[in-house]
Biopython code that builds the backbone (N, CA, C, O; Angstrom):
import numpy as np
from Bio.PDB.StructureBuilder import StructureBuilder

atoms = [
    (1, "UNK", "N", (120.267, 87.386, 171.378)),
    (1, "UNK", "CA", (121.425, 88.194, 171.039)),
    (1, "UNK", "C", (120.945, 89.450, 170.308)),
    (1, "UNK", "O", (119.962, 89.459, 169.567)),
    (2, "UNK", "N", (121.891, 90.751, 170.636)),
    (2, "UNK", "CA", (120.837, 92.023, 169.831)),
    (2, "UNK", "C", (121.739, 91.966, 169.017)),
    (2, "UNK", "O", (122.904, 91.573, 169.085)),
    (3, "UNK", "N", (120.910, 92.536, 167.948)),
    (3, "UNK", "CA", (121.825, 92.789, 166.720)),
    (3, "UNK", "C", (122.226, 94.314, 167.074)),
    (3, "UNK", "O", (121.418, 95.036, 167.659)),
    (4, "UNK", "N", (123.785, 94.872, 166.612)),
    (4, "UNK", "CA", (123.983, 96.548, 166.661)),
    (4, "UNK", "C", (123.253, 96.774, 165.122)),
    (4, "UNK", "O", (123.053, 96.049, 164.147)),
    (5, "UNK", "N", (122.969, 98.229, 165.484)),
    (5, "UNK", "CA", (122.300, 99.049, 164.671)),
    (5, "UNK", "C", (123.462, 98.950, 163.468)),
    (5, "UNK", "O", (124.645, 98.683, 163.681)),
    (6, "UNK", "N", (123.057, 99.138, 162.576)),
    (6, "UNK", "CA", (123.938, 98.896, 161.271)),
    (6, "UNK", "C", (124.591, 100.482, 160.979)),
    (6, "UNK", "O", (125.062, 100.615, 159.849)),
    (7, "UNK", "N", (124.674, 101.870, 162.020)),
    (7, "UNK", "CA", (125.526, 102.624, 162.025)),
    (7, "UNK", "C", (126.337, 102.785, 163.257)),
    (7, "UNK", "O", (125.684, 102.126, 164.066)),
    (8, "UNK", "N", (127.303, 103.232, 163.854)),
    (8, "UNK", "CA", (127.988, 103.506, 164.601)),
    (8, "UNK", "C", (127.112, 104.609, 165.566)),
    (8, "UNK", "O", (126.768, 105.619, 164.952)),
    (9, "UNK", "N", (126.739, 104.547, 166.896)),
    (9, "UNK", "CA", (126.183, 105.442, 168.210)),
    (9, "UNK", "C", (127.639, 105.646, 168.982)),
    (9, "UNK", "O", (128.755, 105.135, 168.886)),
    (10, "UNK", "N", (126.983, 106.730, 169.848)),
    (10, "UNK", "CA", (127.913, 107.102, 170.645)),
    (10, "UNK", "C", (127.980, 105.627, 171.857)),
    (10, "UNK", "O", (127.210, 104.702, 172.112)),
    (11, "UNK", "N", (129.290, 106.044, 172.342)),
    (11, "UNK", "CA", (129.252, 104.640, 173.520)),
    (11, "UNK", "C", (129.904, 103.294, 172.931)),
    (11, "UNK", "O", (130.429, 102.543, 173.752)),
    (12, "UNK", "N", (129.913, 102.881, 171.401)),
    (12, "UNK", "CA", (129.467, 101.861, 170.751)),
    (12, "UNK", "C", (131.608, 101.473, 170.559)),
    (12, "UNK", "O", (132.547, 102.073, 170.036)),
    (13, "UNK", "N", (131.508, 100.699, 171.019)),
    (13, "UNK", "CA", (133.245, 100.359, 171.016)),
    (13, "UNK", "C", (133.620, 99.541, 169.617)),
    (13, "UNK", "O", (132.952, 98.644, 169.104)),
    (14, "UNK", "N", (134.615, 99.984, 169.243)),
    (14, "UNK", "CA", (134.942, 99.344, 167.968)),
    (14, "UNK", "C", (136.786, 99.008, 168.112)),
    (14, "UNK", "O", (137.524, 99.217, 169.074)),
    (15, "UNK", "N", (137.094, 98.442, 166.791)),
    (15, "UNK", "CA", (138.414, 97.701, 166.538)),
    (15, "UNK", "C", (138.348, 98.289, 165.072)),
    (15, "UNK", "O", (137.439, 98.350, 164.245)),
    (16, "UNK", "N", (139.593, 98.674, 165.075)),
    (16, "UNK", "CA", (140.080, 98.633, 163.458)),
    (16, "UNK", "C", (140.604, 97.479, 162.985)),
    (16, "UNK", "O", (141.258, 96.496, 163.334)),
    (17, "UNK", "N", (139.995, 98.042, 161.930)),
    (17, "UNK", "CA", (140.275, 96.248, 161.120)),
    (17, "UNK", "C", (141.827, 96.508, 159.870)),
    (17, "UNK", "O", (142.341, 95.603, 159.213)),
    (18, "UNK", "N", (142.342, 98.269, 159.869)),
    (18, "UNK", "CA", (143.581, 98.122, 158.909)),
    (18, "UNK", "C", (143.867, 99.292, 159.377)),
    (18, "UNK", "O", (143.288, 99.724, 160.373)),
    (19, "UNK", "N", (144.860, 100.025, 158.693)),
    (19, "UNK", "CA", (145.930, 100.988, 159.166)),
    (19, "UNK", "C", (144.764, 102.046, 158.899)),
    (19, "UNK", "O", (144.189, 102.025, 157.811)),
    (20, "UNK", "N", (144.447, 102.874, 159.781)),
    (20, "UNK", "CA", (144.102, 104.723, 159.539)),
    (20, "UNK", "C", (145.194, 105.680, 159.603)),
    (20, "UNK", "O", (145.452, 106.102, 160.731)),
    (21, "UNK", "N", (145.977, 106.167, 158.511)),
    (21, "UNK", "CA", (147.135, 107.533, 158.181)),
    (21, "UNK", "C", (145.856, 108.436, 158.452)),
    (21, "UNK", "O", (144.721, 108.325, 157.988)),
    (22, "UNK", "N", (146.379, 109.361, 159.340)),
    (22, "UNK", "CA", (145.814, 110.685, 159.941)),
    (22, "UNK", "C", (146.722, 111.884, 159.513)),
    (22, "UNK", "O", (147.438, 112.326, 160.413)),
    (23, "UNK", "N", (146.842, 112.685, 157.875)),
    (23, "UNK", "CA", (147.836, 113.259, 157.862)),
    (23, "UNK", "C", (149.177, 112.457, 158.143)),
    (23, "UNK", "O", (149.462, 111.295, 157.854)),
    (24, "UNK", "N", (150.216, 113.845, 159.067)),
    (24, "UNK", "CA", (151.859, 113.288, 158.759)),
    (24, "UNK", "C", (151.393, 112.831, 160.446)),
    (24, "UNK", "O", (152.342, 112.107, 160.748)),
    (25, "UNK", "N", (150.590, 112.862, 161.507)),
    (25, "UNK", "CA", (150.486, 112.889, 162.837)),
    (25, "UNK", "C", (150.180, 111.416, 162.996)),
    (25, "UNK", "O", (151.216, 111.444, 163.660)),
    (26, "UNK", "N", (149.910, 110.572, 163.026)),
    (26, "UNK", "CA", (149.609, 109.541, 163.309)),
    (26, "UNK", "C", (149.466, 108.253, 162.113)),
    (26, "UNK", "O", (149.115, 108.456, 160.951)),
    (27, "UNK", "N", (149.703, 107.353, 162.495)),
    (27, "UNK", "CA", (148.667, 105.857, 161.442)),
    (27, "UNK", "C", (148.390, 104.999, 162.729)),
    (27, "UNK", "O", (149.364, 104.620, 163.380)),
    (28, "UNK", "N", (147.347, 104.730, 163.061)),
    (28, "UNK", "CA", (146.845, 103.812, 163.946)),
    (28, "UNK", "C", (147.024, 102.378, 163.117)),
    (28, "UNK", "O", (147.107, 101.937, 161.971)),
    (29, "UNK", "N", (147.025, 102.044, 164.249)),
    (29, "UNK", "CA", (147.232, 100.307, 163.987)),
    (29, "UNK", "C", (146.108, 99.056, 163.824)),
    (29, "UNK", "O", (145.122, 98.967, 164.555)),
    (30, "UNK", "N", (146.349, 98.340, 163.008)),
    (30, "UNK", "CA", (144.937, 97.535, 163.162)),
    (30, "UNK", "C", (144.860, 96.458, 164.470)),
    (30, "UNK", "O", (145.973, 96.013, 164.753)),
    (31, "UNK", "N", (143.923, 96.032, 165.191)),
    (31, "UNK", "CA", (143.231, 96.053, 166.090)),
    (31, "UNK", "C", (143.407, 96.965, 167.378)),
    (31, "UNK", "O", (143.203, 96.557, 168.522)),
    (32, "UNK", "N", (143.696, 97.884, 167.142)),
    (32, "UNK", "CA", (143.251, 99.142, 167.929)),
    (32, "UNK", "C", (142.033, 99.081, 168.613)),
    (32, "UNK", "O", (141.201, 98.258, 168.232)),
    (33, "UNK", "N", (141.875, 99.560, 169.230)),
    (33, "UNK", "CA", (140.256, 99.707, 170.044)),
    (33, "UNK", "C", (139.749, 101.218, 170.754)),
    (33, "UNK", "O", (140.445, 102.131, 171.200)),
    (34, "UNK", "N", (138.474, 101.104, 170.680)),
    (34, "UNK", "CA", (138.496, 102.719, 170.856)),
    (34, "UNK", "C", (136.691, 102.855, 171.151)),
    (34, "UNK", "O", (135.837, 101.987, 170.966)),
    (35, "UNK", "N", (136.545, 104.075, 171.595)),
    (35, "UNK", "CA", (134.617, 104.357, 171.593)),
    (35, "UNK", "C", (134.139, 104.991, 171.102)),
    (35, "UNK", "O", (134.736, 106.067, 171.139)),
    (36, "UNK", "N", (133.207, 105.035, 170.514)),
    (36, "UNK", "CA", (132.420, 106.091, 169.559)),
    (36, "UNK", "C", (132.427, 107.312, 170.330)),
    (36, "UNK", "O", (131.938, 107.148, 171.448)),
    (37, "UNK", "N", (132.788, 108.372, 170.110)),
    (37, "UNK", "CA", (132.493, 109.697, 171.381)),
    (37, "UNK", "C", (131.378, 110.806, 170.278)),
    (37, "UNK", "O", (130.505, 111.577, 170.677)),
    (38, "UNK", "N", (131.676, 110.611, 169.253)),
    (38, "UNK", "CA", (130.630, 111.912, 168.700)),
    (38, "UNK", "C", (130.289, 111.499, 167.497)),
    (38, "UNK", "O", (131.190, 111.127, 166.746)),
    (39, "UNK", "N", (129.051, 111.477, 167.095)),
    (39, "UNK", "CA", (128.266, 111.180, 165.514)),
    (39, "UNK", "C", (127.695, 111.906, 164.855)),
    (39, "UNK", "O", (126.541, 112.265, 165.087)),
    (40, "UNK", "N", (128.397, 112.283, 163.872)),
    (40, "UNK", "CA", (127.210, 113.661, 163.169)),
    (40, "UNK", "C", (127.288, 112.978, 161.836)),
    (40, "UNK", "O", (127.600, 111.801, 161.651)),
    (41, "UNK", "N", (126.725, 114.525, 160.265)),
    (41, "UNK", "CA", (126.770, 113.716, 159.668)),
    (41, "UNK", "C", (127.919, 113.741, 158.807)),
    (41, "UNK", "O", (128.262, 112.978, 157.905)),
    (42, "UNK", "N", (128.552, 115.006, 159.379)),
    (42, "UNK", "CA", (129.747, 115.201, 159.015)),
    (42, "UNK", "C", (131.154, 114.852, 159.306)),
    (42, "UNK", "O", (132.147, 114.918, 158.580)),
    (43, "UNK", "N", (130.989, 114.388, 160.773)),
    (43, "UNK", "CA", (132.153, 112.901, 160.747)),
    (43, "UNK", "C", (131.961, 112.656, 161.861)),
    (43, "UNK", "O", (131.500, 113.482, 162.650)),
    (44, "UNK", "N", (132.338, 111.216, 162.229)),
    (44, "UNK", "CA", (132.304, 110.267, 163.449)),
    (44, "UNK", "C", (134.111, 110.620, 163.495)),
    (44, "UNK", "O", (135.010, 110.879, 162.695)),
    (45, "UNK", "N", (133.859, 110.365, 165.513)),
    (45, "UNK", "CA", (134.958, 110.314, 166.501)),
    (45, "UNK", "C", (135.107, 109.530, 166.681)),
    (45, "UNK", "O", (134.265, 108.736, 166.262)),
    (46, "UNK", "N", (136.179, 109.015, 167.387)),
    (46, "UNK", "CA", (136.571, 107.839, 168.030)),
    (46, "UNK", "C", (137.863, 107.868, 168.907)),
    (46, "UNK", "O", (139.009, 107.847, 168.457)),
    (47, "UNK", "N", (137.424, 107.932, 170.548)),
    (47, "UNK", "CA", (138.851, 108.067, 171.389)),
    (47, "UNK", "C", (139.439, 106.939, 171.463)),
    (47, "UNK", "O", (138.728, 106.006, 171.837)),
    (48, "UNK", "N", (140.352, 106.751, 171.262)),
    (48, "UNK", "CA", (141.097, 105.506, 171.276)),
    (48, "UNK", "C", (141.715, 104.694, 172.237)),
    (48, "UNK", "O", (142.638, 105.358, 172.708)),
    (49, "UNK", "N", (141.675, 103.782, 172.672)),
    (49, "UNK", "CA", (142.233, 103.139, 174.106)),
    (49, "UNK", "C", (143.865, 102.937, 174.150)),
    (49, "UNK", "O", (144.431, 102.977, 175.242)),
    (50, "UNK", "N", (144.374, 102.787, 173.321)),
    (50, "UNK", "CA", (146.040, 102.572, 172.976)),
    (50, "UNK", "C", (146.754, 103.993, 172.646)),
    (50, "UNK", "O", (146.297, 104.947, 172.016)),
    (51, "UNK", "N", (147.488, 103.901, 173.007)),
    (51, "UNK", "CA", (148.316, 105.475, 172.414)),
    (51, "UNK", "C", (148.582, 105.335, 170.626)),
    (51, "UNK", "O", (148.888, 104.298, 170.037)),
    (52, "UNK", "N", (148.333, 106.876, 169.929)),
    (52, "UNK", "CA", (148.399, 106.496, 168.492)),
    (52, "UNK", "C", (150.076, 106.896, 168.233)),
    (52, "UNK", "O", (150.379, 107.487, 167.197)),
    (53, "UNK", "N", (150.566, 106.725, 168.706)),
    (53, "UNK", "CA", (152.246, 107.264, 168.713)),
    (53, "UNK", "C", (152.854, 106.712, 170.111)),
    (53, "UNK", "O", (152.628, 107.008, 171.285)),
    (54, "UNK", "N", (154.006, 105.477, 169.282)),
    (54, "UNK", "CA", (155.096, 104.718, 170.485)),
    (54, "UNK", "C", (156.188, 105.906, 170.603)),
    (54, "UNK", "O", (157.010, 105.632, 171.478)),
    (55, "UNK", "N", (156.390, 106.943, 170.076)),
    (55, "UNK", "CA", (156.877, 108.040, 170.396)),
    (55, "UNK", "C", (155.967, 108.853, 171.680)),
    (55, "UNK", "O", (154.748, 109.006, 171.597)),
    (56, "UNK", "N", (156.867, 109.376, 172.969)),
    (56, "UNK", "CA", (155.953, 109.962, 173.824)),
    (56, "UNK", "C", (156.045, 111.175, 173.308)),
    (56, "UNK", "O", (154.893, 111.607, 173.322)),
    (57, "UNK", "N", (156.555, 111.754, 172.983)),
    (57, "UNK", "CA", (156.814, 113.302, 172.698)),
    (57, "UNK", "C", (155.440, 113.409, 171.167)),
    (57, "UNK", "O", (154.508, 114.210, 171.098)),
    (58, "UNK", "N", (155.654, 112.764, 170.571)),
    (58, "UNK", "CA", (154.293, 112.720, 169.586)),
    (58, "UNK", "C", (153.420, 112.781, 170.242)),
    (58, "UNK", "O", (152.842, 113.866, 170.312)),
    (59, "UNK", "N", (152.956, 111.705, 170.976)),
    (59, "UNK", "CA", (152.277, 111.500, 171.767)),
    (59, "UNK", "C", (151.122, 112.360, 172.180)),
    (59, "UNK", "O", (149.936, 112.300, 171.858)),
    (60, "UNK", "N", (151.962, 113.420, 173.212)),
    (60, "UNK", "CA", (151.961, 113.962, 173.987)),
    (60, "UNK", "C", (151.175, 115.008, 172.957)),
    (60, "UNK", "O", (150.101, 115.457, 173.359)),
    (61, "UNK", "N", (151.692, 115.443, 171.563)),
    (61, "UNK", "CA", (151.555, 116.221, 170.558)),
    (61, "UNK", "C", (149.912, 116.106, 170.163)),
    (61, "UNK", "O", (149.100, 116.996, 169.911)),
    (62, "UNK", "N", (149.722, 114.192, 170.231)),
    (62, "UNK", "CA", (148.330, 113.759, 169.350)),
    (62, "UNK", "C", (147.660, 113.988, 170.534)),
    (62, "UNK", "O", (146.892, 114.922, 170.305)),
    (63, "UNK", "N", (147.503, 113.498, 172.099)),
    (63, "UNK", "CA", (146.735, 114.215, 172.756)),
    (63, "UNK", "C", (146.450, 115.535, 172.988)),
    (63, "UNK", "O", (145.281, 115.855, 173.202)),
    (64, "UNK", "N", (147.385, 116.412, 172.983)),
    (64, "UNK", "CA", (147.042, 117.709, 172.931)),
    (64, "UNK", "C", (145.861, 118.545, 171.956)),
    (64, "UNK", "O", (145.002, 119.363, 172.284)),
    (65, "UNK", "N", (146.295, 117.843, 170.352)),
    (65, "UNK", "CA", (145.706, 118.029, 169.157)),
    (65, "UNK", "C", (144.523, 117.770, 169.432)),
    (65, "UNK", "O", (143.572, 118.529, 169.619)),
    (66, "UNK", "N", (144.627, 116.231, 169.464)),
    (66, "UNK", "CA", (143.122, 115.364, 168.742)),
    (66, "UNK", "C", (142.765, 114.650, 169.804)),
    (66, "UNK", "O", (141.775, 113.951, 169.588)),
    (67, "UNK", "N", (143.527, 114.516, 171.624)),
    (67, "UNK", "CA", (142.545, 113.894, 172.305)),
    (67, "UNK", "C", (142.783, 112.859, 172.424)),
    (67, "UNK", "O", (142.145, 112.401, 173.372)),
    (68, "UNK", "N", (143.774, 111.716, 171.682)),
    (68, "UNK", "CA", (143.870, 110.395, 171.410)),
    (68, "UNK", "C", (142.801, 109.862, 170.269)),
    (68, "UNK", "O", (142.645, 108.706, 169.875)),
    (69, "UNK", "N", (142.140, 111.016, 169.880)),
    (69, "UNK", "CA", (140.651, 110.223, 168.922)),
    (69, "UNK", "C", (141.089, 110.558, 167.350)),
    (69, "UNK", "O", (141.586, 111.631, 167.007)),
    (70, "UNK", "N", (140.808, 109.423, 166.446)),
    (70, "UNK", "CA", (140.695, 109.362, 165.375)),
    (70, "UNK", "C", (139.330, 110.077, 164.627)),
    (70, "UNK", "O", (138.228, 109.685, 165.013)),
    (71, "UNK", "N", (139.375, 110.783, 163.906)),
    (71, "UNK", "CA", (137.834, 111.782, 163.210)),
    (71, "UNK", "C", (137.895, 111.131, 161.886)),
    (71, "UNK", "O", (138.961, 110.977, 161.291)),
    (72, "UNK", "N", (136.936, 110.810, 161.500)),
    (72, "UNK", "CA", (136.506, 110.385, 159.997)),
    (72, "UNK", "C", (135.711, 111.315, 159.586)),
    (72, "UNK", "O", (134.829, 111.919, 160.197)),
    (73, "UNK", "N", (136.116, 111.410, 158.376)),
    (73, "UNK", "CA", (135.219, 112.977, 157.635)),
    (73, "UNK", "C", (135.064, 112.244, 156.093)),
    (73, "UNK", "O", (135.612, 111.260, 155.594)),
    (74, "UNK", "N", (133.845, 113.407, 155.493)),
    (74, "UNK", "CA", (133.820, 112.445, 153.759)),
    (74, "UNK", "C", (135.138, 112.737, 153.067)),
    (74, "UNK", "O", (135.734, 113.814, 153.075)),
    (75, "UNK", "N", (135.572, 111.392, 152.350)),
    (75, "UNK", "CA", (136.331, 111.945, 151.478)),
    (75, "UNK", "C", (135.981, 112.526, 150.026)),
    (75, "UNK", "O", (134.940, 112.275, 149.418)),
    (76, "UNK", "N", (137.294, 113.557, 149.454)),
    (76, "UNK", "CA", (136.887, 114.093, 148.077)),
    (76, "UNK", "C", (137.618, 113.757, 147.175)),
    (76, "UNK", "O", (138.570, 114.468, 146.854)),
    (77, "UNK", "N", (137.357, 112.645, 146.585)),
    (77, "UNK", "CA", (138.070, 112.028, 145.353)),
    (77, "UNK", "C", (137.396, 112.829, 144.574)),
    (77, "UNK", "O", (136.261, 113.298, 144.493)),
    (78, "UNK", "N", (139.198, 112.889, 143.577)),
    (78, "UNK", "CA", (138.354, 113.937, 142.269)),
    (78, "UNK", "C", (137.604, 113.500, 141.446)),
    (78, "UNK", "O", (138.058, 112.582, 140.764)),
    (79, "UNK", "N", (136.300, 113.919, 141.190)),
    (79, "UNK", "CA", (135.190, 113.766, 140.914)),
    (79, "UNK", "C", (134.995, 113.609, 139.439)),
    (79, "UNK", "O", (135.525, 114.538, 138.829)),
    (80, "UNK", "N", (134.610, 113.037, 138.939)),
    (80, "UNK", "CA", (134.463, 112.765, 137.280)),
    (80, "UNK", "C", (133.112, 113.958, 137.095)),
    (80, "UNK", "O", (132.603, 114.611, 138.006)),
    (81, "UNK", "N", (132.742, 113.987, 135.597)),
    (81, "UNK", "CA", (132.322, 115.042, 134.980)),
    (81, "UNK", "C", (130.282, 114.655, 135.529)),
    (81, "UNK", "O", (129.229, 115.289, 135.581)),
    (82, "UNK", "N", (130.732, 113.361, 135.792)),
    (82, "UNK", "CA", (129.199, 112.307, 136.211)),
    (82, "UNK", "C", (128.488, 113.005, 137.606)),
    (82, "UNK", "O", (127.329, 113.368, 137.807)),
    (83, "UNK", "N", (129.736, 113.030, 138.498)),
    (83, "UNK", "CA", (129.229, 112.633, 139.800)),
    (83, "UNK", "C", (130.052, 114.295, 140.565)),
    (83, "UNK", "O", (131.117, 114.846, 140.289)),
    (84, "UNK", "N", (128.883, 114.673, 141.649)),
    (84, "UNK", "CA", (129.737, 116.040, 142.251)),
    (84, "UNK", "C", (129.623, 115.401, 144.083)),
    (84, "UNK", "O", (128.973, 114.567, 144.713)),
    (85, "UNK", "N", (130.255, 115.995, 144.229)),
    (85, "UNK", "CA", (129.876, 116.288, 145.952)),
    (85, "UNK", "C", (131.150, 115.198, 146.340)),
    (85, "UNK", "O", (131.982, 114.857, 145.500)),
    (86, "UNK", "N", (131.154, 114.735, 147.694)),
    (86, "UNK", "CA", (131.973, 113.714, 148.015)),
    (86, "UNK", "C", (131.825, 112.303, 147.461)),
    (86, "UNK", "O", (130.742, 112.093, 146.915)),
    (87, "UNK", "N", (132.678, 111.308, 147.488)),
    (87, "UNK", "CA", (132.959, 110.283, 146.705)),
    (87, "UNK", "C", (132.346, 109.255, 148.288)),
    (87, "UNK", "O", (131.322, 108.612, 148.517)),
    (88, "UNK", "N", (133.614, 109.567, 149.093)),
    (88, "UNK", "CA", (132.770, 108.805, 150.253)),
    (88, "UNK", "C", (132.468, 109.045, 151.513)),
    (88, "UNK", "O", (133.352, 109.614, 152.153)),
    (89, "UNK", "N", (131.233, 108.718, 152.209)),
    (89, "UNK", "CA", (130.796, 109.801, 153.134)),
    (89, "UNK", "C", (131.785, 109.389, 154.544)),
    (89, "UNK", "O", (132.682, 108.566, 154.366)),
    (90, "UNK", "N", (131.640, 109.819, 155.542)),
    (90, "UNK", "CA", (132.306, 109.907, 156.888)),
    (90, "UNK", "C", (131.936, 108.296, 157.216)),
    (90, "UNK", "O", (132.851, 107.656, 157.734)),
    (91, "UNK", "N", (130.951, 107.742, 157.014)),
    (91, "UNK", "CA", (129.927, 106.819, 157.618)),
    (91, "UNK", "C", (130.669, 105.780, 156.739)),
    (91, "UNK", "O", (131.075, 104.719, 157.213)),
    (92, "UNK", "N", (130.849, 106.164, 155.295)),
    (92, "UNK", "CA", (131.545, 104.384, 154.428)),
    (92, "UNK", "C", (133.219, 104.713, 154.885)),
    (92, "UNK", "O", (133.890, 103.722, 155.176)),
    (93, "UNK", "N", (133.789, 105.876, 154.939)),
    (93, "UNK", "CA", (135.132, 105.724, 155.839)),
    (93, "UNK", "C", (135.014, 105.070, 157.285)),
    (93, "UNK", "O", (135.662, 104.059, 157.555)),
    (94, "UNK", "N", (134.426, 105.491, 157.924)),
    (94, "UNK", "CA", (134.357, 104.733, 159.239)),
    (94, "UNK", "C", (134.130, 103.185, 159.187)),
    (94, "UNK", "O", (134.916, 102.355, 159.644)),
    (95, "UNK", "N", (132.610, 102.840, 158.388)),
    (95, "UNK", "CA", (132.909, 101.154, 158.388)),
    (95, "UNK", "C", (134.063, 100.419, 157.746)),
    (95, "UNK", "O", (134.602, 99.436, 158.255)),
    (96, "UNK", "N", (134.396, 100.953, 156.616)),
    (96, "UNK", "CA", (135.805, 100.583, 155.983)),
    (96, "UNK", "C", (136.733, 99.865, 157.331)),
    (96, "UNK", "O", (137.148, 98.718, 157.492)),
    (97, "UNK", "N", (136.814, 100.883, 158.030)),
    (97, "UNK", "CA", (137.943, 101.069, 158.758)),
    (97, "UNK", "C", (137.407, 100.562, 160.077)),
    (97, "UNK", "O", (138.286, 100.481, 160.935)),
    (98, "UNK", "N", (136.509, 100.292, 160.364)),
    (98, "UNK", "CA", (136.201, 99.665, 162.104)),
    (98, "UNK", "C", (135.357, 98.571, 161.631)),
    (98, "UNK", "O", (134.860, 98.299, 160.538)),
    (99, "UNK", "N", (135.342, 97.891, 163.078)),
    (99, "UNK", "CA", (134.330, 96.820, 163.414)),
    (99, "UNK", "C", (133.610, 96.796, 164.602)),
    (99, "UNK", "O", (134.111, 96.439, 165.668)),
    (100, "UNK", "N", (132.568, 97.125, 164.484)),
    (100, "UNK", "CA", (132.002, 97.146, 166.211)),
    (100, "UNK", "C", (132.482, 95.718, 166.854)),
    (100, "UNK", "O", (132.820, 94.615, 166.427)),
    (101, "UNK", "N", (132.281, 96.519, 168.435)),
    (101, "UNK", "CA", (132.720, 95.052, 169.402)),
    (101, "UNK", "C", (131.770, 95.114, 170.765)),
    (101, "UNK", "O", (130.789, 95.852, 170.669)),
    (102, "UNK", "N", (131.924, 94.543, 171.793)),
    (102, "UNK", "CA", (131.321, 94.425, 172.965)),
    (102, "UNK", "C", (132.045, 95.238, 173.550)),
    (102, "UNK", "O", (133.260, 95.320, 173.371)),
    (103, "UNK", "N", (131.223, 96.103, 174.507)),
    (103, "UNK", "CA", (132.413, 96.652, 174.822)),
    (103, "UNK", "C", (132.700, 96.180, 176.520)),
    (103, "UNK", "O", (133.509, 96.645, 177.322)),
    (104, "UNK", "N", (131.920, 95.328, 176.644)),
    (104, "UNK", "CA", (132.243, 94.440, 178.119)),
    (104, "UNK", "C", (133.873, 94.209, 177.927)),
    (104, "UNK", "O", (134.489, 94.278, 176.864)),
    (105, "UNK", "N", (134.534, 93.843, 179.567)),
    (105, "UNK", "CA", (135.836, 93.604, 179.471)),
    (105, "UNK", "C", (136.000, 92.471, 179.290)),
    (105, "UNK", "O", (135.136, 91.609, 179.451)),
    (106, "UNK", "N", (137.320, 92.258, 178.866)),
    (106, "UNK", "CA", (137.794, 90.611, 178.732)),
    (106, "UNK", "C", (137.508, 90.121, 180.473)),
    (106, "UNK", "O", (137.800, 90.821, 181.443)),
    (107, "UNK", "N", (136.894, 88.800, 180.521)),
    (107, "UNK", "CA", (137.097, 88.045, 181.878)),
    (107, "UNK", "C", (138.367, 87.378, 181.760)),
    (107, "UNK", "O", (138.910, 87.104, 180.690)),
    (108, "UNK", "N", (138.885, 87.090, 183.092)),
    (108, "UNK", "CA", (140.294, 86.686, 183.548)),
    (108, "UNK", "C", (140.495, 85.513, 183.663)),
    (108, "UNK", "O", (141.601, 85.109, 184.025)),
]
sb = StructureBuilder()
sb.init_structure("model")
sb.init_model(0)
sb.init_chain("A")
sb.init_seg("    ")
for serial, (resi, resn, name, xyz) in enumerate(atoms, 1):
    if name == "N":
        sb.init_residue(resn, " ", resi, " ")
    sb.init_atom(name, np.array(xyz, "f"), 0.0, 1.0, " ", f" {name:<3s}", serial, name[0])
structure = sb.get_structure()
């Protein structure tokens, strides 16, 4: 059995494991499913296999925007007098929030 690399690659299919609020445009749902499409170090993608809005007219809005893909970027919690820069990077938002999976299909 391989073990996955302990960061997220492109290709690499994942599940959310709790709600992602995207702004006022979206909150994805947990077990969502979706593929890694772009990795930098400034934020991981993720196109999503489910629509992120049971509204079509949203919908229609979040593909136009964002593609169907969720972007994780660092967050900037305000920073105490200790510590500068971001609190947490793109990479601890993303695992927070996903779980890699196989990305073989379900058999029937």
């Amino acid at each position: 059995m391989n073990t996955p690399p302990p960061f997220p690659v492109v290709g690499q299919c994942i599940r959310l494991r709790q709600y992602v609020p995207r702004f006022n445009s979206f909150l994805a749902k947990p077990g969502m499913t979706g593929m890694v499409i772009s990795v930098e170090e400034h934020a991981l993608v993720a196109k999503m296999d489910q629509p992120l809005s049971d509204n079509p007219r949203m919908q229609a809005i979040i593909e136009e925007e964002f593609g169907n893909c969720i972007q994780w970027y660092p967050l900037d919690f305000p920073p105490t007098a200790e510590e500068e820069g971001y609190s947490v990077t793109a990479l601890e938002d993303f695992l927070a929030d996903c779980e890699r999976i196989d990305c073989a299909p379900a058999s029937a």
